[in-house]
Backbone as numpy.savetxt, mean C-alpha at the origin, in Angstrom:
# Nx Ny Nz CAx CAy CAz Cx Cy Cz
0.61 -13.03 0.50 1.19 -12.78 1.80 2.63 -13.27 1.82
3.17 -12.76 2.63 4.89 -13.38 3.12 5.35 -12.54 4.55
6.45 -13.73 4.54 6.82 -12.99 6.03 8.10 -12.07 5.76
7.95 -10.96 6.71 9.08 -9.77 6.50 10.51 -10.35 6.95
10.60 -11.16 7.63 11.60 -11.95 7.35 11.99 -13.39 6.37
13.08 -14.27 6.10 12.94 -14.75 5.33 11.70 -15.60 4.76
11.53 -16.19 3.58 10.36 -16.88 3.56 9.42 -16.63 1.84
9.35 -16.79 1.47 8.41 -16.83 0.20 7.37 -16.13 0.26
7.04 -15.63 -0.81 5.67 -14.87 -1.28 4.54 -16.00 -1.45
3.13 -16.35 -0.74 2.44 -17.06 -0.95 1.06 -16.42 -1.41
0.98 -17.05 -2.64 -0.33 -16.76 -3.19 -1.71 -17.03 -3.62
-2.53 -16.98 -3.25 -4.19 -17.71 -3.51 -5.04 -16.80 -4.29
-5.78 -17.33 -4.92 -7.16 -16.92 -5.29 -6.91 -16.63 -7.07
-7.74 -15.67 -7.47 -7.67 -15.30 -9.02 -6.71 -14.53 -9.17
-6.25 -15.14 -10.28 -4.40 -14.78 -10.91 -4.52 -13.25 -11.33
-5.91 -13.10 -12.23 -5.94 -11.74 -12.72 -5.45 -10.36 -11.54
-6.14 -10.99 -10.43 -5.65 -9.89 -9.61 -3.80 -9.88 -8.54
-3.44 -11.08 -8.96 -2.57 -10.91 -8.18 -1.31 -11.19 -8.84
-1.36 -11.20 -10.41 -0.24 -11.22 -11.34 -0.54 -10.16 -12.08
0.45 -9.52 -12.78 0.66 -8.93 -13.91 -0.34 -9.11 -14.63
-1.40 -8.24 -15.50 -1.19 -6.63 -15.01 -1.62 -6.42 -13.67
-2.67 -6.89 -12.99 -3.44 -6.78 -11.87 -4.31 -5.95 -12.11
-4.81 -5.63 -10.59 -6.30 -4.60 -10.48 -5.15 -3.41 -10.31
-6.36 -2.42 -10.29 -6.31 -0.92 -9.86 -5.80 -0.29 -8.43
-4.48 0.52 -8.27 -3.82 0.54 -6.93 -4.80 1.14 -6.37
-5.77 2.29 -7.26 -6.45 3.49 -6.18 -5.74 3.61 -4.86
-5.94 3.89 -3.77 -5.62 4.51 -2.80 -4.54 3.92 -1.87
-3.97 2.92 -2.20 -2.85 1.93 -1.46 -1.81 2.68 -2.03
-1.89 3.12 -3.55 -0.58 4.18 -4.24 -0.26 4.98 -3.07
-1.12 5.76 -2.48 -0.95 6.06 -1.10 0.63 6.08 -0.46
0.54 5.19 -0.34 1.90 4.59 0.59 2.94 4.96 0.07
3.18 4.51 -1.37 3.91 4.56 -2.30 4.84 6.67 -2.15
3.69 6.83 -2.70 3.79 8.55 -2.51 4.27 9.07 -1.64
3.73 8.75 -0.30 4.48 9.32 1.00 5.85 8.74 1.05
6.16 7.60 0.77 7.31 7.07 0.88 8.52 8.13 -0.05
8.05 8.08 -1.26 8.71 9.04 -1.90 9.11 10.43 -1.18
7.39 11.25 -0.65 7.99 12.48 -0.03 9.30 12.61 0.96
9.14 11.67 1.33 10.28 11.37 2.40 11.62 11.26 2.71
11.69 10.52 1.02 13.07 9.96 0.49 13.50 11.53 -0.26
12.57 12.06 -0.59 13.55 13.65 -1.41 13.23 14.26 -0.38
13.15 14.69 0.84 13.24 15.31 1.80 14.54 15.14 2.90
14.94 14.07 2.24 15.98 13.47 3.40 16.18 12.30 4.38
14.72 12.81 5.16 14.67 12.49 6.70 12.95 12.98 6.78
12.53 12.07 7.90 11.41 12.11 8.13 11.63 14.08 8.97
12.62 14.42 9.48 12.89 15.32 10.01 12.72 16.65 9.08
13.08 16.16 8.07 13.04 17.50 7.02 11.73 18.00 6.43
10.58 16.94 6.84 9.19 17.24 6.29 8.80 18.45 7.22
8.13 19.49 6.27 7.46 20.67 6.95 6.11 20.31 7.50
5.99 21.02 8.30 4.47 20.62 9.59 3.04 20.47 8.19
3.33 20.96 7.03 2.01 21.19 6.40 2.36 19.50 5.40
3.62 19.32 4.85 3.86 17.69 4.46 3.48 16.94 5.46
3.72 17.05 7.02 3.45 16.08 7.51 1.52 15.45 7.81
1.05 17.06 7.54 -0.30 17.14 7.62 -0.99 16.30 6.67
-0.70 16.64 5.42 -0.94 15.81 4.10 -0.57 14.42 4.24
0.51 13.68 5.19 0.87 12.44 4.67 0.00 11.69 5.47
-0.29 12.30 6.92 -1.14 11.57 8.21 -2.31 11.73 7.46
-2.69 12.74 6.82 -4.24 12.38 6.20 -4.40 12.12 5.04
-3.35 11.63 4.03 -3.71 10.62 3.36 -3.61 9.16 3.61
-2.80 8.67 4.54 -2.80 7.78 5.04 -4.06 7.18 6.20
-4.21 8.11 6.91 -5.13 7.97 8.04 -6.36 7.91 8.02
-6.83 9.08 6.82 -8.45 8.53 6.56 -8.17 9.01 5.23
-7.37 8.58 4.60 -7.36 8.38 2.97 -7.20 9.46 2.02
-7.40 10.35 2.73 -7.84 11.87 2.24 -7.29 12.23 0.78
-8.08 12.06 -0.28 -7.63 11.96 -1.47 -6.95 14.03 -2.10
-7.43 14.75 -1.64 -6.86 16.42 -1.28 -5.08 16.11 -1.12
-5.31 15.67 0.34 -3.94 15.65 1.02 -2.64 15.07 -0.35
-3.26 13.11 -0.73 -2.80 12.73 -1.32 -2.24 13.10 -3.08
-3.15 14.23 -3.30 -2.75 15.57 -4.36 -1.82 16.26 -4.00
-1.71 16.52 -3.44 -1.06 17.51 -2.68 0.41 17.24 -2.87
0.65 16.11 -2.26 1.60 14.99 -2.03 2.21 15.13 -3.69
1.27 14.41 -4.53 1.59 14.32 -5.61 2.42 15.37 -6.18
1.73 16.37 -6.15 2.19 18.10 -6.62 3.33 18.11 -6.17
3.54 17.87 -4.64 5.33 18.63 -4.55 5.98 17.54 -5.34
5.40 15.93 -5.76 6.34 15.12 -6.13 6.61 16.01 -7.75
5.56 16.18 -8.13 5.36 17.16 -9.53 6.93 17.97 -9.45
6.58 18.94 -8.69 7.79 20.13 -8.82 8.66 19.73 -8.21
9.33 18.68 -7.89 10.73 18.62 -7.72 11.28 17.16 -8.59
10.44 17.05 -9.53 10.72 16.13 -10.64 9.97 16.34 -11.62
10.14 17.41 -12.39 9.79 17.93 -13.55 8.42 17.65 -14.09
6.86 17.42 -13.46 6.00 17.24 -13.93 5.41 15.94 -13.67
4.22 15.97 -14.48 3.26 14.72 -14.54 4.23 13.24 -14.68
5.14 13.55 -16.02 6.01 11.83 -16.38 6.68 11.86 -15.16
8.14 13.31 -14.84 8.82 13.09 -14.02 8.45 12.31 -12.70
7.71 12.70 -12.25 6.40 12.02 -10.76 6.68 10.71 -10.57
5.41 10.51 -12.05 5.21 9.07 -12.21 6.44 8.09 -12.50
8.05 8.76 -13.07 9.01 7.45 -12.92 9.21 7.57 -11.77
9.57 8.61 -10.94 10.18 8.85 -9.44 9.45 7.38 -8.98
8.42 7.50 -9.03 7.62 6.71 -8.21 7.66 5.19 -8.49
7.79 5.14 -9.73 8.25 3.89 -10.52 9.40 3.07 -10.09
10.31 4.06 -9.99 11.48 3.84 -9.59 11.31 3.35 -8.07
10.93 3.83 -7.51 10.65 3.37 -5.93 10.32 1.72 -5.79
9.54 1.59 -6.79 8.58 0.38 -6.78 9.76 -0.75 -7.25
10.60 -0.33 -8.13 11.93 -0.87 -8.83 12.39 -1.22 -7.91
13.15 -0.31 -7.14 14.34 -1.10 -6.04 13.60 -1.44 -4.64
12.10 -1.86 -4.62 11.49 -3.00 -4.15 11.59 -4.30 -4.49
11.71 -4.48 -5.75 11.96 -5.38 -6.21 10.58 -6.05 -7.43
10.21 -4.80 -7.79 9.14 -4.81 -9.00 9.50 -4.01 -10.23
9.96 -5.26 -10.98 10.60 -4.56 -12.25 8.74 -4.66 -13.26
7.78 -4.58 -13.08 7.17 -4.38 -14.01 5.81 -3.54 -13.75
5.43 -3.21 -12.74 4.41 -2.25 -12.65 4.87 -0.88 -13.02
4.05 0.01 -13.45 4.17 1.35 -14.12 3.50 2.50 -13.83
3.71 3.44 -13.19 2.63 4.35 -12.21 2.09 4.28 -13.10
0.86 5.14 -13.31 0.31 5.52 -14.64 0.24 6.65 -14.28
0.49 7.56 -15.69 0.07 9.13 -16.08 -1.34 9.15 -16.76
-1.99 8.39 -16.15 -3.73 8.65 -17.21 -4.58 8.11 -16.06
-6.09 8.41 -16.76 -6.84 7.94 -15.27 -7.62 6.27 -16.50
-6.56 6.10 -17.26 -6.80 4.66 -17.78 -7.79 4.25 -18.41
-8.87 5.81 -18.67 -10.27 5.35 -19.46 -11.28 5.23 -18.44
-10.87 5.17 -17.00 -11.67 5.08 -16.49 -12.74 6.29 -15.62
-13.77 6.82 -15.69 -14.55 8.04 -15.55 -14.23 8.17 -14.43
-14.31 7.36 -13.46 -14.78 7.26 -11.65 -13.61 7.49 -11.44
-11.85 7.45 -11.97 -10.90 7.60 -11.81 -10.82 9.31 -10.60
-10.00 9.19 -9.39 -9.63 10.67 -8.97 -8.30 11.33 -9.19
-7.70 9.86 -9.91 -5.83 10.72 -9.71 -5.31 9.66 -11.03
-4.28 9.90 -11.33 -3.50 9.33 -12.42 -2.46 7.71 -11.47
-2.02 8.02 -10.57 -1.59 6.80 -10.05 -2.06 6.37 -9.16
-3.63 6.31 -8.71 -4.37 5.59 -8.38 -4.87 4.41 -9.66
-4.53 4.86 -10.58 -5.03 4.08 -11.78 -4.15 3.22 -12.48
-3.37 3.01 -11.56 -1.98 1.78 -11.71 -2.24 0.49 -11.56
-1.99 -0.34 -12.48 -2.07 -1.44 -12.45 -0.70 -2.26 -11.55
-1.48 -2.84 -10.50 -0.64 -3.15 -9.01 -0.94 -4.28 -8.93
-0.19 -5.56 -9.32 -0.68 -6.85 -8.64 -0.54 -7.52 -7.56
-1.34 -7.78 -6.78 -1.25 -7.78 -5.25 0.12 -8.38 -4.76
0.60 -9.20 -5.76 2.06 -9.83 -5.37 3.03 -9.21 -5.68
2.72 -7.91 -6.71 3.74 -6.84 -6.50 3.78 -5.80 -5.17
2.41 -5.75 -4.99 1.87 -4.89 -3.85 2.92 -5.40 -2.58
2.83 -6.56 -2.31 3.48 -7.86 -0.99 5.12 -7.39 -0.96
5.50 -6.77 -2.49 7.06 -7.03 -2.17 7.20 -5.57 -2.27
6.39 -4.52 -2.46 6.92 -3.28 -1.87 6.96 -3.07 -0.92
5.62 -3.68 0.31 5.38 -3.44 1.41 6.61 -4.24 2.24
7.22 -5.11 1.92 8.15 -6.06 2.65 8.96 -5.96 2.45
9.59 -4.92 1.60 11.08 -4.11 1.63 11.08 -2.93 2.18
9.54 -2.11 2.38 9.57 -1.07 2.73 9.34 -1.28 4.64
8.88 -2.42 5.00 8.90 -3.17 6.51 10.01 -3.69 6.64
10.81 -4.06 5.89 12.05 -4.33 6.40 13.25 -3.49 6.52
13.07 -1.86 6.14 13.69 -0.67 6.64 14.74 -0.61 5.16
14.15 -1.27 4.32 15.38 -1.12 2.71 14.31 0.05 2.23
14.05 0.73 2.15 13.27 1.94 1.31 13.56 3.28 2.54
13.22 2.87 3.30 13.34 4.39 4.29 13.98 4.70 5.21
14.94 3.28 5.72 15.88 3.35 6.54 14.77 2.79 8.36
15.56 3.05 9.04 14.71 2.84 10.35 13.84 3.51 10.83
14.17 5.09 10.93 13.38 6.16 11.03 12.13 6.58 10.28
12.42 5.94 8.93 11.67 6.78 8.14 10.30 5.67 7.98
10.98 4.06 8.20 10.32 2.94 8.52 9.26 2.73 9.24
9.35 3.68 10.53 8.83 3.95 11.62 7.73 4.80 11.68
8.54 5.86 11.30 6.86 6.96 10.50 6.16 6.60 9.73
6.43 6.21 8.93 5.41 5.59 7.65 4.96 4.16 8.49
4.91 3.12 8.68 4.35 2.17 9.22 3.15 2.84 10.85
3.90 3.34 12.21 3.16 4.57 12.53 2.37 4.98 11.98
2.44 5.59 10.50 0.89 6.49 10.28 -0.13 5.15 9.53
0.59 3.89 8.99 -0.69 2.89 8.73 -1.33 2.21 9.99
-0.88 2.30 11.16 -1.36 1.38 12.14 -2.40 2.43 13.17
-2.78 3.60 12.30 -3.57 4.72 13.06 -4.19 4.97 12.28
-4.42 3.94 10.91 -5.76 4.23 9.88 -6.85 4.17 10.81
-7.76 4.73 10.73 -9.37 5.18 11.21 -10.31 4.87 10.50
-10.45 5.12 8.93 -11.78 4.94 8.21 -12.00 3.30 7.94
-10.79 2.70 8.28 -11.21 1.55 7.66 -11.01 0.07 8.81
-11.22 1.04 10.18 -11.24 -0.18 11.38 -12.09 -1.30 11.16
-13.27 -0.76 10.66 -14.25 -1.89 10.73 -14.44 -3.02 8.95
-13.63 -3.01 8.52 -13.16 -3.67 7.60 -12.12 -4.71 7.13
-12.10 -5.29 6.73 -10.72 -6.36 6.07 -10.06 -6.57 7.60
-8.45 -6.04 7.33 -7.41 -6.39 8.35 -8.00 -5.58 9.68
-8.26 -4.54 9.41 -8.40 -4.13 10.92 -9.86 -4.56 11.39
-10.79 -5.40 10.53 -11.45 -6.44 11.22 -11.35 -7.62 11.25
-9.95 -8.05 11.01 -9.59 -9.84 11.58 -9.74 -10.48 12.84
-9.89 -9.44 13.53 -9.97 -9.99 14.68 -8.44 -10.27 15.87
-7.39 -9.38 15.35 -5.95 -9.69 16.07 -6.23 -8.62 17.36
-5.53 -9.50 18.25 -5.29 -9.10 19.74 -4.61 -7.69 19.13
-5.12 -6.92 20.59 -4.99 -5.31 20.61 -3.21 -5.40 20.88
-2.58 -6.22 21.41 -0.68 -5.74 21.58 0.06 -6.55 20.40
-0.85 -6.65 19.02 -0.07 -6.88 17.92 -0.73 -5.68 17.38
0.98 -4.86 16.35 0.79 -3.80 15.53 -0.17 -4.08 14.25
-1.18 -4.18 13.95 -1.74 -3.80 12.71 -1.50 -2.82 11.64
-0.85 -2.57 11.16 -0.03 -1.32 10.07 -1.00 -1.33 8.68
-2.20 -0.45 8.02 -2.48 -1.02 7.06 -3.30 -0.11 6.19
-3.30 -0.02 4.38 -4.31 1.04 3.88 -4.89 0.50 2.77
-6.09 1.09 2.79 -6.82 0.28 1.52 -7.28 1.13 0.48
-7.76 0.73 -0.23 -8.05 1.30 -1.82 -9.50 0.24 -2.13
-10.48 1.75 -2.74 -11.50 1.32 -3.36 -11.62 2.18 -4.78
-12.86 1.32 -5.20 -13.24 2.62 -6.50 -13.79 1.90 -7.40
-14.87 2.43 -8.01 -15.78 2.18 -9.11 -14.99 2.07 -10.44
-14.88 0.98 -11.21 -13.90 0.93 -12.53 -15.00 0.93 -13.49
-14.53 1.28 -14.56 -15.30 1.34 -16.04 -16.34 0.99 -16.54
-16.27 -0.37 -15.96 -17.77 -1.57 -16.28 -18.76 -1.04 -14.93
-18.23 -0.30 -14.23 -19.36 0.05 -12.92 -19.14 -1.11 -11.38
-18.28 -1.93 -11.89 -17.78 -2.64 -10.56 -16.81 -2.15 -9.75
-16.94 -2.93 -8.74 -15.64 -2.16 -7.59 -14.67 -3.31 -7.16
-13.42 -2.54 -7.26 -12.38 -3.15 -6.92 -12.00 -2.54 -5.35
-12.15 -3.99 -4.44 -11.58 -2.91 -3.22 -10.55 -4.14 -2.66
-9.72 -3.41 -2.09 -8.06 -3.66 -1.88 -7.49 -3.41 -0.22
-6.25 -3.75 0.38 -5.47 -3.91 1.00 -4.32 -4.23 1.06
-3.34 -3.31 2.08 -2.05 -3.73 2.04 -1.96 -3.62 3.54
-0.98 -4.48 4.42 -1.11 -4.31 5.47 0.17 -4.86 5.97
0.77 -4.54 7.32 1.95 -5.20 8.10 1.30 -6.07 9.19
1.11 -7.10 9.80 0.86 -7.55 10.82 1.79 -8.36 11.80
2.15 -7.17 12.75 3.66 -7.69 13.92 4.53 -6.94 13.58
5.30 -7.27 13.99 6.93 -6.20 14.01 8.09 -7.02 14.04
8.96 -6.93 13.63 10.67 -7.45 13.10 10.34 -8.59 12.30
11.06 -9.69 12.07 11.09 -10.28 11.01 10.11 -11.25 10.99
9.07 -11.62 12.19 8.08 -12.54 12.21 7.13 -12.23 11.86
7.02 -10.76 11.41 5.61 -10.23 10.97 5.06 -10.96 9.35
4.24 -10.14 9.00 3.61 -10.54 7.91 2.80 -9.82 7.27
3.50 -9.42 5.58 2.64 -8.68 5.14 1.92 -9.47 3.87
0.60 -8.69 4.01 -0.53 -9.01 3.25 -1.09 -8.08 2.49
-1.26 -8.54 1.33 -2.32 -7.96 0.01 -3.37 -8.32 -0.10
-4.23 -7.80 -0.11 -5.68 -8.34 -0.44 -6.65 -7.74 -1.46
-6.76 -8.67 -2.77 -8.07 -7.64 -3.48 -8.93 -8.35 -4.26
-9.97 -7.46 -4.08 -10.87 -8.23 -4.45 -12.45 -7.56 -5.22
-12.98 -8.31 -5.98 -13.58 -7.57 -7.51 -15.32 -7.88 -6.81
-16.30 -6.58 -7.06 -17.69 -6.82 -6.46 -18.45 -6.28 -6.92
-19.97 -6.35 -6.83 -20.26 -5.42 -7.56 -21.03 -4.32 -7.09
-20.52 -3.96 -5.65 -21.01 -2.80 -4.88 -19.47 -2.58 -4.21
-19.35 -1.49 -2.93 -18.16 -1.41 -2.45 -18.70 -2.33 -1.51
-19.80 -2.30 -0.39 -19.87 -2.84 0.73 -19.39 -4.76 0.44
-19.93 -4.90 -0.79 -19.56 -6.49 -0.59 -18.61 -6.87 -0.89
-17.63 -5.61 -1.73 -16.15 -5.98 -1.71 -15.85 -5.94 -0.60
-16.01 -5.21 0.10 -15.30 -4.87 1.59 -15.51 -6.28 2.78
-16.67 -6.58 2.50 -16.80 -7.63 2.93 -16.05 -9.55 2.81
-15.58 -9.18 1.39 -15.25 -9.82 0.68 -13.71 -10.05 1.24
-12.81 -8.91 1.30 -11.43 -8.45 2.04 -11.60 -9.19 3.41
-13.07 -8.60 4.14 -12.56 -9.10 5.47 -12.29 -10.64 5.59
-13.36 -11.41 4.70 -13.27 -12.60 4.89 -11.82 -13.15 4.56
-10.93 -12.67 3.46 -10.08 -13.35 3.25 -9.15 -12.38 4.46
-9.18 -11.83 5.01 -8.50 -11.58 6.24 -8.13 -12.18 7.06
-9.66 -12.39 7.31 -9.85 -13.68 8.60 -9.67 -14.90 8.34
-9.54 -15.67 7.07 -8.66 -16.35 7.02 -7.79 -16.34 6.80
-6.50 -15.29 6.82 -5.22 -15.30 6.90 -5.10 -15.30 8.02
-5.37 -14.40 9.32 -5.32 -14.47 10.46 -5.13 -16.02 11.14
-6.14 -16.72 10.38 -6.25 -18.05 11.38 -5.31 -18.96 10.80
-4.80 -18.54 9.23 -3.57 -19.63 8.83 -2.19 -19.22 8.38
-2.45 -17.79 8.99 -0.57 -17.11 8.43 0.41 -17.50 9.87
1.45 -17.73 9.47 2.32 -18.69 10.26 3.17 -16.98 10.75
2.59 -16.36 12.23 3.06 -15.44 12.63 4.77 -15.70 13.70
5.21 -16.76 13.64 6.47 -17.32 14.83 7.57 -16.70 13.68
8.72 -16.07 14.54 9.82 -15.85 14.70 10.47 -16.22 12.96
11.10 -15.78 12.63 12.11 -15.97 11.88 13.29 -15.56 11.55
14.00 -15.71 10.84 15.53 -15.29 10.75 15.27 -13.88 9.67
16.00 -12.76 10.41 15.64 -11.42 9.76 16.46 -11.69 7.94
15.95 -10.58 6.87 16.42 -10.87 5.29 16.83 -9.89 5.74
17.79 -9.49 4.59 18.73 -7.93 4.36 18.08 -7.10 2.87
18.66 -6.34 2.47 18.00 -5.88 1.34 18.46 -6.52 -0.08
17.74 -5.83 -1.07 18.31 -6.18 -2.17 18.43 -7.55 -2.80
């Protein structure tokens, strides 16, 4: 976790998942993607009614179709499968993550649905895309706005992790998660989330290794709810980019 204004990246629990290489992005890549559509479009203005369809429903109830989709136009307007995957790389770069790597493979793993769902994302890399991309350095204000907007109107996953911490209904909750069956037959299930708005907010990563989805999921909420009761949500002095 850290706050979107100044302040340090703070980290708990098992290293494997929250350092280099980390777990599996599955469906939090999500974010990543739309962010991209956005940035080669211009302007949140320049997305056509059928992009905007795809980005609200991969974001909103995950919709792994939509999030193809997404992928594809990233495909043809950057030369293919590699082209995609640096575009996207690159994104993650001038976040301020010089070492995660989309992936172009589904990593060996069967249960795999997409090639950069199968990215190795460590939750503390996860923390500093989301907190450059909340602090309006990736998409500007506008584009900040839409994309945060379509995480705080996720649906499939109210009754889970962050959007079951338990925060009062007039704080923004912004947030998307990622599950999925890996290789050995366990599940990795995940979170990224904004909680508040301007520089006092706070974003959070969460992931965590089970050996069903329901008790990962369960697993998220708990460490939710204890962030809720010990993340230091007061005021701070806004960061700039870069």
């Amino acid at each position: 976790m850290a706050p979107v204004g100044r302040g340090s990246i703070q980290v708990f629990g098992d290293r494997s998942l929250r350092a280099s290489p980390g777990g599996h992005a599955w469906s939090t890549m999500k974010i990543a993607l739309v962010a991209q559509l956005v940035l080669d479009r211009g302007r949140v203005s320049r997305l056509t009614a059928v992009q905007r369809g795809h980005a609200k429903a991969a974001l909103t109830v995950s919709d792994n179709a939509a999030a193809a989709a997404i992928f594809e136009q990233l495909k043809a307007d950057h030369g293919g499968l590699e082209g995609a995957s640096a575009k996207v790389t690159e994104l993650l770069q001038r976040a301020g993550d010089g070492a995660t790597q989309v992936s172009q493979t589904t990593d060996g793993n069967p249960n795999a649905v997409s090639t950069y769902g199968q990215t190795h994302w460590p939750a503390s890399a996860a923390v500093r895309f989301l907190r450059a991309l909340a602090r309006g350095c990736i998409l500007g204000e506008d584009g900040t706005r839409y994309e945060l907007g379509l995480m705080a109107g996720v649906r499939e996953e109210r009754g889970w992790g962050i959007g079951a911490a338990g925060y009062d209904g007039d704080i923004r909750v912004a947030f998307k998660g990622g599950w999925g069956q890996e290789a050995d037959n366990s599940w990795l299930v995940r979170q990224l989330g904004v909680v508040g708005t301007g520089p006092g907010a706070v974003v959070i990563a969460i992931v965590a290794r089970a050996p069903s989805l329901a008790v990962g999921q369960a697993r998220v909420t708990a460490a939710a709810q204890w962030l809720r009761a010990h993340a230091v949500t007061s005021a701070r002095a806004a960061a700039g980019c870069g």
